[in-house]
LUMVEXFI-185832 format. One record per residue: residue in three letters; x, y, z of N, C-alpha, C in turn. Coordinates in pm, whole numbers, plus 50000, padded with zeros to 5 digits. Layout:
ALAXYZXYZXYZ...
end
This chain:
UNK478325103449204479325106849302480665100449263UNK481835110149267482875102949231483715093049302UNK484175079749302484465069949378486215077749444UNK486315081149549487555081849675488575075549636UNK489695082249646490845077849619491375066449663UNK490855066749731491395052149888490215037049839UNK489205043549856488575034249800488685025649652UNK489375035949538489625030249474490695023549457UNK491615022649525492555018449550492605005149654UNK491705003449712491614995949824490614982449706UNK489724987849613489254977749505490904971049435UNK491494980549378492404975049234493374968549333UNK493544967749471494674957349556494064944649552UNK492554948449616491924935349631492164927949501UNK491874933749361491524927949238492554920349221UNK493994921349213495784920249177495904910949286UNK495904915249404496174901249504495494889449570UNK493904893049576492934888549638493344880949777UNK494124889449851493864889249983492934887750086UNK493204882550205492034878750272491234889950355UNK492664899250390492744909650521493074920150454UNK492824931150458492994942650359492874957250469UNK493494962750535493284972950679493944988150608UNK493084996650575493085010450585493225017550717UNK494125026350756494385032250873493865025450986UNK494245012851026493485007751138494025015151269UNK493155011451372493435016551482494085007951582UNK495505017351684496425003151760495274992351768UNK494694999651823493784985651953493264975851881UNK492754974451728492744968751637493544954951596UNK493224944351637493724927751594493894926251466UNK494704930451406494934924951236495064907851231UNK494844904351132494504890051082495924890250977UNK496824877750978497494878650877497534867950817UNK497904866850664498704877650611497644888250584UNK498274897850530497264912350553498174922150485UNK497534932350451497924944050371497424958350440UNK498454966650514498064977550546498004987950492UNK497604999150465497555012150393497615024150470UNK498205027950441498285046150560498605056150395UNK498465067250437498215075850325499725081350410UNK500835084450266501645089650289502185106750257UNK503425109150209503345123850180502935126450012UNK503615125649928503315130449810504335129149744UNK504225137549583505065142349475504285149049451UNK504965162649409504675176149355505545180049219UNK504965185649145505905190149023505205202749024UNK506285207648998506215225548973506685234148869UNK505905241948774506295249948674505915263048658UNK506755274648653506825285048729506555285348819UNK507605285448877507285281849055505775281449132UNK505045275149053503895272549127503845255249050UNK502745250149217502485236749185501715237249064UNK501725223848983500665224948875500475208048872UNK500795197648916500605181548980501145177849083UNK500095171849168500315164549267499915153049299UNK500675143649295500665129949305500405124149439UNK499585117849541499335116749624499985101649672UNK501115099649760501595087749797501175078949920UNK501005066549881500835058750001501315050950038UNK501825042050162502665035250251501975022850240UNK502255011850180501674998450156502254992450216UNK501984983850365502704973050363501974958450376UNK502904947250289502074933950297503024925950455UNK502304919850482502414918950633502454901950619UNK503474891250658503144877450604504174870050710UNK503444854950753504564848850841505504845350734UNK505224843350620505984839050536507244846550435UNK508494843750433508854858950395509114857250233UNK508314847050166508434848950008506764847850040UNK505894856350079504654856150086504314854149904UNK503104847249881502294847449745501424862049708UNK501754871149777501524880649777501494893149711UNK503234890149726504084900449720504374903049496UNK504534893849434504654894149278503324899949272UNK502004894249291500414902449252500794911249266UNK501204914349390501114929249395502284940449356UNK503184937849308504474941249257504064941249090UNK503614932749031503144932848884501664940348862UNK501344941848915499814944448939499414956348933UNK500254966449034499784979649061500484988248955UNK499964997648905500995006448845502095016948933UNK503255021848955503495034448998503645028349154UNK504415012649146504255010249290505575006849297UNK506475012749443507795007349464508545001649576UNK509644991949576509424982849725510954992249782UNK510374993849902510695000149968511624993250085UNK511644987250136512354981750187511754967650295UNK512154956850349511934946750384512144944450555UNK511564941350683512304937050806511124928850799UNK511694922850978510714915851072510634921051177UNK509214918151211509204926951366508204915351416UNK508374907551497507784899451600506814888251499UNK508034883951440508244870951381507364874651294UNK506874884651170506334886651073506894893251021UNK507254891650893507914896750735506834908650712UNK507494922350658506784931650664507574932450506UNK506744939550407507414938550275506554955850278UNK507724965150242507374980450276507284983850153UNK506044992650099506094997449942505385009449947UNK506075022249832505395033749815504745034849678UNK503385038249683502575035449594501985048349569UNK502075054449423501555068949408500295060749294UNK499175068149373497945066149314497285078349268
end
């Protein structure tokens, strides 16, 4: 059986950062533990030749989640992944959110 996109992906984060908390599409009601790494499956990249698709790159919404805002985190996982890009940085209720799009 061939190993899931998500799943494999949810291994090669663990491998690069070895995080404690690792949350695939969690649900609101759901207590995340931090620091922590969320995953939501995002839109894509498509390339097209004669106007029909012929690759599609499937993108996902990474964010590392840390009270800390130079989390030990953030280089693993910045050197680590291939095809991964930082997206932009806030805080929202006193946690550093470090935003990245990752085509796997």
């Amino acid at each position: 059986m061939e190993e899931r996109p998500m799943d494999a992906l949810r291994k090669k984060i663990l491998e690069v950062t070895d995080i404690p908390n690792l949350y695939i599409d969690p649900p609101a009601s759901l207590k995340m533990n931090y620091p922590c790494i969320r995953i939501s499956r995002s839109s894509g990249y498509t390339q097209f030749a004669n106007n029909m698709p012929y690759r599609h790159t499937i993108s996902y919404d990474v964010k590392l989640i840390d009270y800390d805002p130079d989390s030990k985190y953030y280089k693993p996982l910045v050197m680590g992944l291939p095809m991964i890009r930082f997206n932009r940085h806030y805080v929202a209720d006193d946690l550093h959110h470090d935003s990245f799009i990752l085509y796997y």
